[in-house]
C-alpha positions as CSV (number, residue, x, y, z in Angstrom):
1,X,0.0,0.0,0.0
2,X,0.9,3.7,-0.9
3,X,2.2,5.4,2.5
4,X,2.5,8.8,2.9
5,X,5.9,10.1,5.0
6,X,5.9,12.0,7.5
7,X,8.4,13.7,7.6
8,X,7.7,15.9,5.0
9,X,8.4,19.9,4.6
10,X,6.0,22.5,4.5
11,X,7.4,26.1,5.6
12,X,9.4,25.5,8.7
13,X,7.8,29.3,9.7
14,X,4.2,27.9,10.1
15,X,5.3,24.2,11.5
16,X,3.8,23.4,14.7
17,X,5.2,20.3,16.6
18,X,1.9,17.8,17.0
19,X,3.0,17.1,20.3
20,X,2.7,20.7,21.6
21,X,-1.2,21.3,22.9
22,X,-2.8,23.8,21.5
23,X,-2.8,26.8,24.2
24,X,-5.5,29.0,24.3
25,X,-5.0,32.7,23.8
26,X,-6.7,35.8,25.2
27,X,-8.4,36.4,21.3
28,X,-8.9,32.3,21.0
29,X,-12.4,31.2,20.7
30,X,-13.5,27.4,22.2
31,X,-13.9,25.2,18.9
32,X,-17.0,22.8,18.5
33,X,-16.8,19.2,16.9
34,X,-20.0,17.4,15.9
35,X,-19.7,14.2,14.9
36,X,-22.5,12.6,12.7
37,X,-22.8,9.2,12.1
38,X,-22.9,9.7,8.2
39,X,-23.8,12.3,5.5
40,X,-27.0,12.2,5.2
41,X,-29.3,14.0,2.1
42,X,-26.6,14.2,-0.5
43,X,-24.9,11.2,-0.3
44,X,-27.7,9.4,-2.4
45,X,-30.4,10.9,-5.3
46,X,-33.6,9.1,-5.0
47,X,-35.4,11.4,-8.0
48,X,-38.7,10.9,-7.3
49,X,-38.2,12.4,-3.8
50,X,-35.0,14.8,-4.9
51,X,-35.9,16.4,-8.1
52,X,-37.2,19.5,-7.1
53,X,-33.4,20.3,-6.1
54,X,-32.6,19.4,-9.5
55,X,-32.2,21.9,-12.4
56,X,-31.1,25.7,-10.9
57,X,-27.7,27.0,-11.8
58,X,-26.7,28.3,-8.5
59,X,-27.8,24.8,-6.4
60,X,-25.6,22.5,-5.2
61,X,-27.8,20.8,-3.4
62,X,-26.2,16.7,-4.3
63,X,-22.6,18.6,-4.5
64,X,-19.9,18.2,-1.7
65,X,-18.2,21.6,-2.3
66,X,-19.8,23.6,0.0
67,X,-19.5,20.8,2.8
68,X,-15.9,20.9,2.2
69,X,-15.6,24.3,1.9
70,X,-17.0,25.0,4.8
71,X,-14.8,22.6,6.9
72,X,-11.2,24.6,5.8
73,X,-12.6,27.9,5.8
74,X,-12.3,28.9,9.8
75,X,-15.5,28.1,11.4
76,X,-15.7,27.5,14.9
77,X,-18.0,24.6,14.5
78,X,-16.6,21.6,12.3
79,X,-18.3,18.7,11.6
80,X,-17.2,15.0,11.4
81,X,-18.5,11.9,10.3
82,X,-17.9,8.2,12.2
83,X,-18.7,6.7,8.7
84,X,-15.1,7.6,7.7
85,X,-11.5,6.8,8.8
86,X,-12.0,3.1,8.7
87,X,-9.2,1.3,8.9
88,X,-10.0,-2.8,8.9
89,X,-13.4,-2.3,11.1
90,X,-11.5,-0.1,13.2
91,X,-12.3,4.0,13.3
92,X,-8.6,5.5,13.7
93,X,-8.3,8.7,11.2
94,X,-4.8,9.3,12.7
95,X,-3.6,5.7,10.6
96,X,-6.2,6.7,7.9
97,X,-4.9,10.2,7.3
98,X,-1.6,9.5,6.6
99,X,-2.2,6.7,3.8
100,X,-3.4,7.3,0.5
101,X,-5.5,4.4,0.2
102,X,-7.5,5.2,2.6
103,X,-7.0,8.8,2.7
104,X,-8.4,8.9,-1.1
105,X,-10.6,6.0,-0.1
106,X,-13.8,7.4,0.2
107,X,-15.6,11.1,0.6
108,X,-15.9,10.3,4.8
109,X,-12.3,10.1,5.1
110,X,-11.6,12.4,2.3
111,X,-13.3,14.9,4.2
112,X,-12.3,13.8,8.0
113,X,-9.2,14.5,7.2
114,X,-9.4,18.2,5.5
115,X,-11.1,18.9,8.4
116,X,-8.8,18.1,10.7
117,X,-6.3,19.1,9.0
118,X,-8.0,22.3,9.3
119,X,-8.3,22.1,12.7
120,X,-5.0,21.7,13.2
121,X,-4.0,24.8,11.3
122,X,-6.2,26.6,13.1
123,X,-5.7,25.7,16.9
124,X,-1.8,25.7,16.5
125,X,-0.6,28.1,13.7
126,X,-3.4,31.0,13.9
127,X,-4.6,30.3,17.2
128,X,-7.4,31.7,16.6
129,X,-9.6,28.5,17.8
130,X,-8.6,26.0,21.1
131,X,-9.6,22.5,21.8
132,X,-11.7,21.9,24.5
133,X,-12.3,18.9,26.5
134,X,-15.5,18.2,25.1
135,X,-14.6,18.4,21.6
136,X,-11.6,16.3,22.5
137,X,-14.6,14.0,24.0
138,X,-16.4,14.0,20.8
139,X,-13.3,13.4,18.3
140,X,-11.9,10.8,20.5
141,X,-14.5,8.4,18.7
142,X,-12.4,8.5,15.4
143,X,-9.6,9.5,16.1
144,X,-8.3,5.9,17.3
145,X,-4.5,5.9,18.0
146,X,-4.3,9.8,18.8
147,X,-6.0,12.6,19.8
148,X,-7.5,15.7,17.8
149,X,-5.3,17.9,19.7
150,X,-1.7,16.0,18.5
151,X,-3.1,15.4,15.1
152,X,-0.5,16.8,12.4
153,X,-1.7,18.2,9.6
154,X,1.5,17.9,7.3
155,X,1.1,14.4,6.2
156,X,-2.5,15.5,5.2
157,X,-1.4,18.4,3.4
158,X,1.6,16.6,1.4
159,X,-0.6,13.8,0.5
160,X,-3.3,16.3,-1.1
161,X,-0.8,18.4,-3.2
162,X,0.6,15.1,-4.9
163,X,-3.0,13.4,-5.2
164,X,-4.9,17.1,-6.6
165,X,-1.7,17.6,-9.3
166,X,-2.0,14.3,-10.4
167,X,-5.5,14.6,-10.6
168,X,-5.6,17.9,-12.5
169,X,-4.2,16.3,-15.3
170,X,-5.4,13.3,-15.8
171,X,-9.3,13.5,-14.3
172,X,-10.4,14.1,-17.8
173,X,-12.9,16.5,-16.6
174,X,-14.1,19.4,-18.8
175,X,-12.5,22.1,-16.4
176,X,-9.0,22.5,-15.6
177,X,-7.8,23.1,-12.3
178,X,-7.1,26.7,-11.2
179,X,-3.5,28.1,-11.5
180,X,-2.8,28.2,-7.4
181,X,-3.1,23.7,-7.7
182,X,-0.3,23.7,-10.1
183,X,1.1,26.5,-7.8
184,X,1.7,24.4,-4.9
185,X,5.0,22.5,-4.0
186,X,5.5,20.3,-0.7
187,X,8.6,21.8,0.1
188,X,7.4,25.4,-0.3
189,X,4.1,26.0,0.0
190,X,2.2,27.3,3.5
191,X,-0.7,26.1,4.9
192,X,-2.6,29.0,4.3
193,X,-1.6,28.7,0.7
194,X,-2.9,24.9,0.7
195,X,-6.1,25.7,2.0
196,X,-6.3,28.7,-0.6
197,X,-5.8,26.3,-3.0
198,X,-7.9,23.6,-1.6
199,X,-11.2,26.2,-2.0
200,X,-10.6,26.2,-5.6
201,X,-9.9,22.8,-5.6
202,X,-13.6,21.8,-6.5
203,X,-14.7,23.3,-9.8
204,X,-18.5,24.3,-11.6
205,X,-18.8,22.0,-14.1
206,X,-21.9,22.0,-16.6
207,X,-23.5,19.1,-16.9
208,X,-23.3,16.9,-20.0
209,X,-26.3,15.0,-20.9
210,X,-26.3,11.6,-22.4
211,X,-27.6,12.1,-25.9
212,X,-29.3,8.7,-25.9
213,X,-31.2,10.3,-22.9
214,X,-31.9,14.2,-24.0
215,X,-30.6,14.6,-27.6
216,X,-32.1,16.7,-30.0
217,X,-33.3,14.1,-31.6
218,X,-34.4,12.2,-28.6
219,X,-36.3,15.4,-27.4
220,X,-38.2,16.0,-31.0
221,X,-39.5,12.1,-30.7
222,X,-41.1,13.3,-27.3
223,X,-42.2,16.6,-28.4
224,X,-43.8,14.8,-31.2
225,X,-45.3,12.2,-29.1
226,X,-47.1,15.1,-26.8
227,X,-48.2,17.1,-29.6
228,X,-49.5,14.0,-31.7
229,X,-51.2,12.5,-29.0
230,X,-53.1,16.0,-28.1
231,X,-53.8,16.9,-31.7
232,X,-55.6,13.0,-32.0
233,X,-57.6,14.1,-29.0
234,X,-58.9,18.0,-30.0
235,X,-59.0,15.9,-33.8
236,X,-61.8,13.1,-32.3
237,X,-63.5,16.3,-30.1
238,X,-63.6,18.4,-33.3
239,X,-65.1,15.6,-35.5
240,X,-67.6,14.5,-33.1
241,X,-68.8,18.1,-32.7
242,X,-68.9,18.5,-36.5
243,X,-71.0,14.9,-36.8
244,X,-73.3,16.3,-34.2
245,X,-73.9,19.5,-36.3
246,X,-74.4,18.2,-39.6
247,X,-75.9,14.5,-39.3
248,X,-78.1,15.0,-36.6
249,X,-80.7,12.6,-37.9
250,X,-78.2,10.1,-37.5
251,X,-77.3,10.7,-33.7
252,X,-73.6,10.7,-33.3
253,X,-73.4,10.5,-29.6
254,X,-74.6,8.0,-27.6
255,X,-73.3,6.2,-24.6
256,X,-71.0,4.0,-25.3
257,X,-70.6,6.6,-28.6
258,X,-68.8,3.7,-30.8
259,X,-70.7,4.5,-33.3
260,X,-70.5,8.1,-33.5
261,X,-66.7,7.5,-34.5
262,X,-67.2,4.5,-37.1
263,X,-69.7,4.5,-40.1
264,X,-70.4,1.7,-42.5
265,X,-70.6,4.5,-45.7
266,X,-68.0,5.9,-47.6
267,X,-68.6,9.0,-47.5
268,X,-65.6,11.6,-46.3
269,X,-67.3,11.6,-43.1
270,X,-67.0,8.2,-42.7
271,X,-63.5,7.9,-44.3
272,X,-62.3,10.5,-41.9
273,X,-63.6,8.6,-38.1
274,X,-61.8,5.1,-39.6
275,X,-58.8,6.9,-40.6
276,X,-58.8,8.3,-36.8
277,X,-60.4,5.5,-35.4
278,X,-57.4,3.1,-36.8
279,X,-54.9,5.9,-35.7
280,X,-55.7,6.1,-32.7
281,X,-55.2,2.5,-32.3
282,X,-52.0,2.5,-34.1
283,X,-50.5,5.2,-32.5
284,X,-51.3,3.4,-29.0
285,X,-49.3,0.4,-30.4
286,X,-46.4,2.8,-31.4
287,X,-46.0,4.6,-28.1
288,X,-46.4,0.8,-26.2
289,X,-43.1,0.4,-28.2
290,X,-41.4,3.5,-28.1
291,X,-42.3,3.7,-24.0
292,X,-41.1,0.1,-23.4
293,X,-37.9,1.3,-24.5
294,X,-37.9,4.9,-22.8
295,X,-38.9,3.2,-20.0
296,X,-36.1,-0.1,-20.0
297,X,-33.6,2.6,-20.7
298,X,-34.2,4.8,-18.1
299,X,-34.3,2.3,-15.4
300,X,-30.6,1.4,-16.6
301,X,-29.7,4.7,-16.7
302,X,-30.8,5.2,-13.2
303,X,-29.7,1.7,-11.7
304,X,-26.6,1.3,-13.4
305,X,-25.9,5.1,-13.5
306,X,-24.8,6.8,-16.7
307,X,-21.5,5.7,-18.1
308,X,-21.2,8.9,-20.0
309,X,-21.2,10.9,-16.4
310,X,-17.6,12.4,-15.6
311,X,-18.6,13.7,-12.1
312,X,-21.3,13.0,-9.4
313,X,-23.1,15.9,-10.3
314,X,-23.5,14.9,-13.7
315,X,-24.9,11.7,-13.4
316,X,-27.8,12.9,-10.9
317,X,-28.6,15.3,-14.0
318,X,-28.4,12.3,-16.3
319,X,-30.6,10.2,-13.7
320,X,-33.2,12.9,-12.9
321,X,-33.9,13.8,-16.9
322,X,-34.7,9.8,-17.3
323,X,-37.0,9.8,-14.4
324,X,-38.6,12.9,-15.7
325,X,-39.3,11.3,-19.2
326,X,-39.6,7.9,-17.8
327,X,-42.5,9.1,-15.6
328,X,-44.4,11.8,-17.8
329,X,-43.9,9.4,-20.8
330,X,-46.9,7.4,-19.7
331,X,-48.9,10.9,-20.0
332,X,-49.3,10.4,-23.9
333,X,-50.6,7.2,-23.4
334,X,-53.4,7.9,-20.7
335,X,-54.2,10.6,-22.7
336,X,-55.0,8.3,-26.0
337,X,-56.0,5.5,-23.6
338,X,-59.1,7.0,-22.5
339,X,-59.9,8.1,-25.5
340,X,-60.3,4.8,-27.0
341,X,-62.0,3.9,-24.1
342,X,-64.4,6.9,-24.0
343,X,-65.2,6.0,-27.9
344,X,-65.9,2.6,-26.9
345,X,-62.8,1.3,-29.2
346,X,-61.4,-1.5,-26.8
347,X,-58.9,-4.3,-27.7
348,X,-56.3,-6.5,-25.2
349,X,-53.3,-6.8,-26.8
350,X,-53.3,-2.5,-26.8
351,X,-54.3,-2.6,-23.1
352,X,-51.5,-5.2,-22.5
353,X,-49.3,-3.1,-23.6
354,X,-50.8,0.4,-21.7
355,X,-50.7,-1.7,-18.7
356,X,-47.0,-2.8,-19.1
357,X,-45.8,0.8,-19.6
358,X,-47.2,1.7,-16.5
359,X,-46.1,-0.9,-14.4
360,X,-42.6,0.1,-15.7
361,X,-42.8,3.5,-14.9
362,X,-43.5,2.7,-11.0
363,X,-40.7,0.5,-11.6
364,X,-38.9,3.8,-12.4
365,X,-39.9,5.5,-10.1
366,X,-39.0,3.4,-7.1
367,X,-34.9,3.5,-8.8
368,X,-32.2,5.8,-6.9
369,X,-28.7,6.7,-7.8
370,X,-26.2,5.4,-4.9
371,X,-22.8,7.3,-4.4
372,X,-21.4,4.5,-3.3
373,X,-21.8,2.4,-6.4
374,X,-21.0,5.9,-8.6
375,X,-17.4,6.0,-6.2
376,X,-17.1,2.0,-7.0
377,X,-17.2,3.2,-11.0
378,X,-15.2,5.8,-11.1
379,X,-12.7,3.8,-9.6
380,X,-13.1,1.0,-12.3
381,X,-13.4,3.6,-15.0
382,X,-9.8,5.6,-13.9
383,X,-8.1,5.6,-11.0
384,X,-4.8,7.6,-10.2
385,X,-1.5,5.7,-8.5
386,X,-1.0,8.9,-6.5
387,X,-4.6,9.2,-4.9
388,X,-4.0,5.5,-3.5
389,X,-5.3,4.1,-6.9
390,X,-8.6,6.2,-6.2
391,X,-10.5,8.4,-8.3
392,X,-10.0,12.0,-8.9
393,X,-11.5,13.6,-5.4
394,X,-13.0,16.5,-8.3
395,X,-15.2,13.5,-9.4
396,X,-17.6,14.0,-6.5
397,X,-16.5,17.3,-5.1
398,X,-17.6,19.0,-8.4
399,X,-20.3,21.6,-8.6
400,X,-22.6,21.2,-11.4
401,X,-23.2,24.9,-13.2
402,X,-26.4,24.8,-15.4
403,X,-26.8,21.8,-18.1
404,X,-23.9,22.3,-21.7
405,X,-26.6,23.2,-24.3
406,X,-30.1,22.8,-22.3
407,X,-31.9,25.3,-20.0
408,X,-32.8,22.5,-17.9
409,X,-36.3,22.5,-16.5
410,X,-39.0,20.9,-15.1
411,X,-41.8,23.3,-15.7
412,X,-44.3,24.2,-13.9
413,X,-42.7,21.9,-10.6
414,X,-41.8,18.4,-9.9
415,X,-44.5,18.2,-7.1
416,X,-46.9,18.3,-10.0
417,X,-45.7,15.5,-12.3
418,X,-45.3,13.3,-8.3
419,X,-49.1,14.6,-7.8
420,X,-50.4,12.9,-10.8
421,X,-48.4,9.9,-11.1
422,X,-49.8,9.2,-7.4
423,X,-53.0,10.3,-7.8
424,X,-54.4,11.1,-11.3
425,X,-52.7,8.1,-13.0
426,X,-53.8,5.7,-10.1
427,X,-57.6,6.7,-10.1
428,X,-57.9,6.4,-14.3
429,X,-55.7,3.4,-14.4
430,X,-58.4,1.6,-11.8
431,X,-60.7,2.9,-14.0
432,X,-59.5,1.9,-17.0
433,X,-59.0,-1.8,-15.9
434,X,-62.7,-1.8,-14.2
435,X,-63.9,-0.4,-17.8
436,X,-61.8,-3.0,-19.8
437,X,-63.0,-6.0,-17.6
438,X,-66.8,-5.1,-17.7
439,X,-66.2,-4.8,-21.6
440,X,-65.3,-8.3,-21.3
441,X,-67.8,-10.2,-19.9
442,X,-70.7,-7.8,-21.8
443,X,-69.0,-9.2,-25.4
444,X,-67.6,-12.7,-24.2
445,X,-69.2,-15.6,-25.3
446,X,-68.9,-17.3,-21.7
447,X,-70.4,-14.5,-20.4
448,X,-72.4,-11.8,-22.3
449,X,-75.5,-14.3,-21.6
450,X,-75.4,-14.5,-18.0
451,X,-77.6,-12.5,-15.5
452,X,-78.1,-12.5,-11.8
453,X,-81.3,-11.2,-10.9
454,X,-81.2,-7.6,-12.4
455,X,-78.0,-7.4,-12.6
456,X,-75.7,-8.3,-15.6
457,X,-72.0,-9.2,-15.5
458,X,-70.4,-5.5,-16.9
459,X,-73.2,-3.6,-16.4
460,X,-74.8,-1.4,-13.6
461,X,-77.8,-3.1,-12.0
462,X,-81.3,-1.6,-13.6
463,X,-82.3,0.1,-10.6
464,X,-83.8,3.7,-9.9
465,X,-79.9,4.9,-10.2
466,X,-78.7,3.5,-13.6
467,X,-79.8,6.6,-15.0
468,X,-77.2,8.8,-12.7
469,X,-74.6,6.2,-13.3
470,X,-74.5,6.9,-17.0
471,X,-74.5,10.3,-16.1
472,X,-71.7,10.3,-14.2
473,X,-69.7,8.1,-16.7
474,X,-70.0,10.5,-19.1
475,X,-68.6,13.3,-17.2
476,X,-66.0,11.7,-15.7
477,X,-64.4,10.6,-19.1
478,X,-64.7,13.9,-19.8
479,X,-63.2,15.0,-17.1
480,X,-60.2,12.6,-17.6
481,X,-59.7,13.2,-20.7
482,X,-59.1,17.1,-20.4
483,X,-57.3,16.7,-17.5
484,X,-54.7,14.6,-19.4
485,X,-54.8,16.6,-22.1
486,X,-53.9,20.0,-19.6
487,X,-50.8,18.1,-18.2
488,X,-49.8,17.1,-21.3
489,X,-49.8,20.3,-22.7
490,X,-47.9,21.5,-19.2
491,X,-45.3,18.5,-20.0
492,X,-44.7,19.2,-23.4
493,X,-44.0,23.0,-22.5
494,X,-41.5,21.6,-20.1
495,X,-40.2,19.9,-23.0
496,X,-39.7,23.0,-25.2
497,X,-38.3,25.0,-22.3
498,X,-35.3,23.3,-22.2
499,X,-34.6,24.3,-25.7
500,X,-31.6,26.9,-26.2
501,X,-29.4,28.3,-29.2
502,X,-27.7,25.3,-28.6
503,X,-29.6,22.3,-28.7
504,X,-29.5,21.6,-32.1
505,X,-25.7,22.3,-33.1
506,X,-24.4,19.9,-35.4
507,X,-22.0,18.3,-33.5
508,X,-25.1,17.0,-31.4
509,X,-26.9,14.9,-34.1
510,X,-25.8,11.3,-34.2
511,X,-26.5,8.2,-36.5
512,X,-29.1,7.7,-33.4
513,X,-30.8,10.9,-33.4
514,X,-31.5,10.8,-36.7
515,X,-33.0,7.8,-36.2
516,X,-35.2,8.8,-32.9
517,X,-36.8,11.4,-34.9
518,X,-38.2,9.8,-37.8
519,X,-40.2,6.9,-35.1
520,X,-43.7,8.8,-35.5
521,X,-43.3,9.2,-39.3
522,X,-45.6,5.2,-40.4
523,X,-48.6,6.5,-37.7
524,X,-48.3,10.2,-39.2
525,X,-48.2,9.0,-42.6
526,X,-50.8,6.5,-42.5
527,X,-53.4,8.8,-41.3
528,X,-53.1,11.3,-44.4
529,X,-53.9,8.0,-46.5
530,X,-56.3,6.9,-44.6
531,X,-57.7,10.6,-45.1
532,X,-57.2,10.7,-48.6
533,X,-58.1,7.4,-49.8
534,X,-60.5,6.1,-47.3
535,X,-60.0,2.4,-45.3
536,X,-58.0,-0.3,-47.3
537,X,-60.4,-3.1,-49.7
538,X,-59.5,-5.7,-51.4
539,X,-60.0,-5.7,-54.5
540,X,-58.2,-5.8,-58.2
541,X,-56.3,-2.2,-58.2
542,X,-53.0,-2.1,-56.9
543,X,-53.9,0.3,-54.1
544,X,-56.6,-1.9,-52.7
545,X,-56.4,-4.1,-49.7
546,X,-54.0,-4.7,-47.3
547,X,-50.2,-4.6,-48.5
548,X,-49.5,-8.2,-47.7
549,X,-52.1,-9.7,-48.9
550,X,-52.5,-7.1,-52.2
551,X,-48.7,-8.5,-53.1
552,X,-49.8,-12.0,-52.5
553,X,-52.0,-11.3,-54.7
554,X,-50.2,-9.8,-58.3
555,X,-47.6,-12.1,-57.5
556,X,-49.2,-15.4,-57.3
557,X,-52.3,-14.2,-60.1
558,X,-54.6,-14.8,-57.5
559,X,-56.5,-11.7,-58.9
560,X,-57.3,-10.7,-62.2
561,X,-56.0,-7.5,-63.7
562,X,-58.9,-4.9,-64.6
563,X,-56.7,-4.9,-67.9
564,X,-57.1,-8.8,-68.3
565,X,-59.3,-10.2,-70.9
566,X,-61.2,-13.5,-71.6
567,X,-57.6,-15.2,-73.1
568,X,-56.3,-14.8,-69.8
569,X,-58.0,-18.0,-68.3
570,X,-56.8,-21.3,-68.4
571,X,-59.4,-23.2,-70.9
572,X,-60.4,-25.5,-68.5
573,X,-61.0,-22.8,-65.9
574,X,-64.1,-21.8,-65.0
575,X,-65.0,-19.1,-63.0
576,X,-68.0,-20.1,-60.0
577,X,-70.2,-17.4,-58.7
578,X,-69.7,-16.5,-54.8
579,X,-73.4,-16.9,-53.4
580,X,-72.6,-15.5,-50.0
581,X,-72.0,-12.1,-52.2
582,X,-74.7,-12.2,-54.7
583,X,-72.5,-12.3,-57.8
584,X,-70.1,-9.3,-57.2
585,X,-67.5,-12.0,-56.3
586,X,-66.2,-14.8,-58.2
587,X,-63.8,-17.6,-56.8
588,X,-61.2,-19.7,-58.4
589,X,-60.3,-22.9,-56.5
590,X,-57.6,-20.8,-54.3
591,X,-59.2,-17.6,-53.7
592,X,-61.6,-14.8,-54.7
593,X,-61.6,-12.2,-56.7
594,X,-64.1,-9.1,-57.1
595,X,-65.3,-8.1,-60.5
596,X,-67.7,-5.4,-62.2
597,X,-71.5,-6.4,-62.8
598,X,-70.5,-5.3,-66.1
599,X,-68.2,-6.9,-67.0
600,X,-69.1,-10.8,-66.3
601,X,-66.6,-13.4,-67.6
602,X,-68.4,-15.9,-70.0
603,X,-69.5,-19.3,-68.1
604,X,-70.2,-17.6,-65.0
605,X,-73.7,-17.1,-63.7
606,X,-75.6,-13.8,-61.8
């Protein structure tokens, strides 16, 4: 193990002898130690209890700076934790402080030992602090082999000039190390100047986000996602309203209102509700997708912390913009959920998939970011011979200043988005299953024909207050509905807010971003066609039917071409009338065809 001498040299002017008490002066003030059993707050980021701290310039609320600023800067209390100094089960920062390897070892000991070194310096060279028995008292319980009063600061001090050089040029962190590091020597530099030094020691850094996470293209897809999903919902409200207006002999609206989305004419009215009828479903089945992965992502992200992250700070910004997205990304998919389910457009392998996505995100949402795992890989990813084969100390005593090309936000608050994940997306989620379930046993075959009494299975009992049940039902997926669509507006805004001059440089598009943006573009294209052209038949043009089975069909002749003629049959082919379709269809052995009234192939029959 690296051992640290100590008989080093600092300026012989400012050496104080460790076995000479520290005397207390006329001007000398009685110094305070607190000892706490461990740093509590900071030391891990649990985001859905932490985010709000998350996201100002100026906050270092999950940084260690200030704590170890405020340790070497003269204040007459110092506090010191019994977490640190451990030296093979045994608390003894006298041994621990004077070794590398454990000196570096963790941020406890890192920081025990700054501060006493602190203490030291100023009990015995400034005197302007003395030890008092009951601080002796409350050290003692670290301290181990000595005694806060004989502690010597110059092993401390050596050991941090050689470990912070080293690290300054080889931490690989995106801010150098001020001038007065470099500055330092062991043989000539003072205390005071080390501690000068050691207040610079721990820079702002802003935060670098993982472009898998937050990239520009990344951040579009979920833009696109919000506005998508809220223009499908004002699109089903605004052609609902219209069918009200204009085919009011038909009545649109009903309860269960499945039919005022899906007509059997093919009229544009009627292309229009399939084509948003069929998107809405699609576009469900899309996000099940594109969440699934948000959400798998994110959880990695959070669990196995970002391995883009160069410092503490910057992998709590990595973790809390997954939880954010991992969380609110569900918010799409309520929205569209209980639209389907307010239009009475129901399916399970959709729901499945809702229901997954959810699950996931309280997965997410129960994830936290542990120091001591981040320490453990930043010690795998680069450690440094002279900090004891430790990380850089910057690592975890950085400051992070703002977010490198985002004006990170989480707009309006984080208690909103925790507010309806616990309550809003709990009550429609119940719902939704309770809604799903009755739909089940009304349309099952096991079930649609049983009845108890008045009662049937999925229904509400035909009593005096059916008639304020439906009432209510109707208002409350109202109600839903434009409560989702509110907070997805709110999240989308917090999207855009992030946006700055700089979120879309060049440099910032990757093979993946390009890719992450173009996601929405089968569901967006689909719908104009389905606008245009109206819902897919099969038939003999080459537009008609389903792709698959449209190609199956020119390439295997299992239709004939409007352009074919008479010679185009086999002579021992004839062509047999379909009776289930009263002559518009005619069958060969393999499969059917449709084919004009007027224009009947000779042999057949009406």
């Amino acid at each position: 193990m690296a051992m640290i001498s100590t008989s080093s040299s600092l300026t012989p002017s400012l050496v104080v002898s460790s076995t000479i008490p520290a005397a207390a002066t006329v001007s000398s003030l009685p110094l305070t130690v607190v000892i706490e059993p461990e740093i509590g707050g900071t030391l891990d980021f649990f985001p859905f209890r932490d985010l709000a701290a998350i996201g100002k310039s100026d906050d270092d609320a999950f940084s260690f700076r200030n704590m170890i600023q405020a340790s070497i800067d003269g204040d007459q209390s110092i506090l010191l934790f019994s977490t640190g100094c451990d030296i093979d089960g045994v608390k003894d920062c006298t041994r621990a402080c004077n070794r590398t390897d454990t000196f570096f070892g963790s941020l406890e000991t890192f920081y025990n030992c700054i501060a006493l070194a602190s203490i030291s310096h100023w009990t015995h060279d400034t005197q302007s602090y003395y030890i008092t028995p009951e601080a002796e008292q409350n050290a003692s319980s670290i301290m181990g082999s000595g005694s806060l009063a004989d502690f010597d600061y110059k092993p401390t001090l050596d050991s941090f000039i050689t470990c912070a050089q080293a690290a300054c040029g080889t931490d690989l962190l995106s801010v150098s190390c001020n001038s007065s590091i470099k500055a330092l020597t062991r043989n000539h530099s003072t205390a005071d100047q080390v501690f000068e030094a050691m207040d610079t020691f721990c820079p702002d850094i802003p935060a670098n986000i993982d472009p898998d996470i937050f990239g520009p293209g990344v951040l579009i897809s979920y833009v696109l996602q919000v506005c998508f999903s809220g223009s499908l919902y004002l699109a089903v409200q605004g052609f609902t309203l219209w069918a009200r207006h204009t085919e009011k002999k038909r009545k649109p609206f009903s309860l269960t209102r499945a039919q005022s989305l899906i007509w059997r004419d093919t009229s544009p009215l009627s292309r229009t509700s399939v084509a948003m009828a069929t998107t809405l479903v699609e576009f469900q089945e899309a996000q099940c997708w594109f969440v699934f992965a948000l959400q798998i992502a994110s959880i990695l992200a959070i669990v196995i912390n970002s391995q883009e992250g160069t410092f503490w700070g910057e992998i709590i910004v990595n973790g809390a913009v997954a939880f954010h997205v991992s969380l609110n990304g569900v918010l799409p998919m309520f929205l569209v959920q209980v639209c389907l389910h307010n239009e009475g457009i129901r399916n399970w392998h959709t729901f499945l998939g809702f229901c997954a996505e959810y699950l996931l995100a309280i997965v997410a949402s129960t994830q936290k970011i542990s120091f001591g795992s981040t320490f453990d890989l930043f010690k795998q990813q680069h450690s440094i011979p002279d900090c004891g084969n430790n990380p850089s100390p910057r690592t975890y005593c950085a400051a992070t200043h703002g977010v490198s090309g985002l004006h990170l936000t989480f707009f309006p608050h984080p208690l909103l988005y925790k507010v309806v994940f616990l309550a809003l997306d709990s009550v429609a989620f119940i719902a939704l299953v309770v809604d799903q379930l009755s739909w089940t046993l009304r349309k099952h075959h096991l079930t649609r024909h049983l009845r108890f009494g008045r009662w049937t299975p999925g229904r509400w009992p035909e009593n005096s207050y059916q008639r304020h049940w439906k009432q209510f039902t109707v208002y409350f997926w109202r109600g839903l509905e434009v409560s989702y669509f509110v907070i997805n507006i709110l999240y989308m805004v917090s999207l855009v807010t992030v946006i700055n001059a700089k979120s879309f440089e060049a440099n910032k598009w990757s093979y993946g971003q390009i890719i992450a943006i173009t996601c929405w573009g089968p569901v967006i294209v689909k719908l104009i066609d389905l606008i245009i052209s109206g819902p897919p038949k099969n038939g003999e043009r080459l537009n008609s039917g389903p792709p698959r089975l449209r190609i199956d069909n020119i390439i295997n002749n299992r239709l004939i071409s409007e352009y074919d003629d008479e010679e185009t049959l086999r002579p021992e082919e004839t062509l047999r009338p379909d009776l289930k379709t009263a002559g518009t269809a005619y069958s060969r052995p393999e499969t059917l065809f449709y084919e004009p009234r007027e224009r009947l192939v000779p042999g057949s029959r009406e």
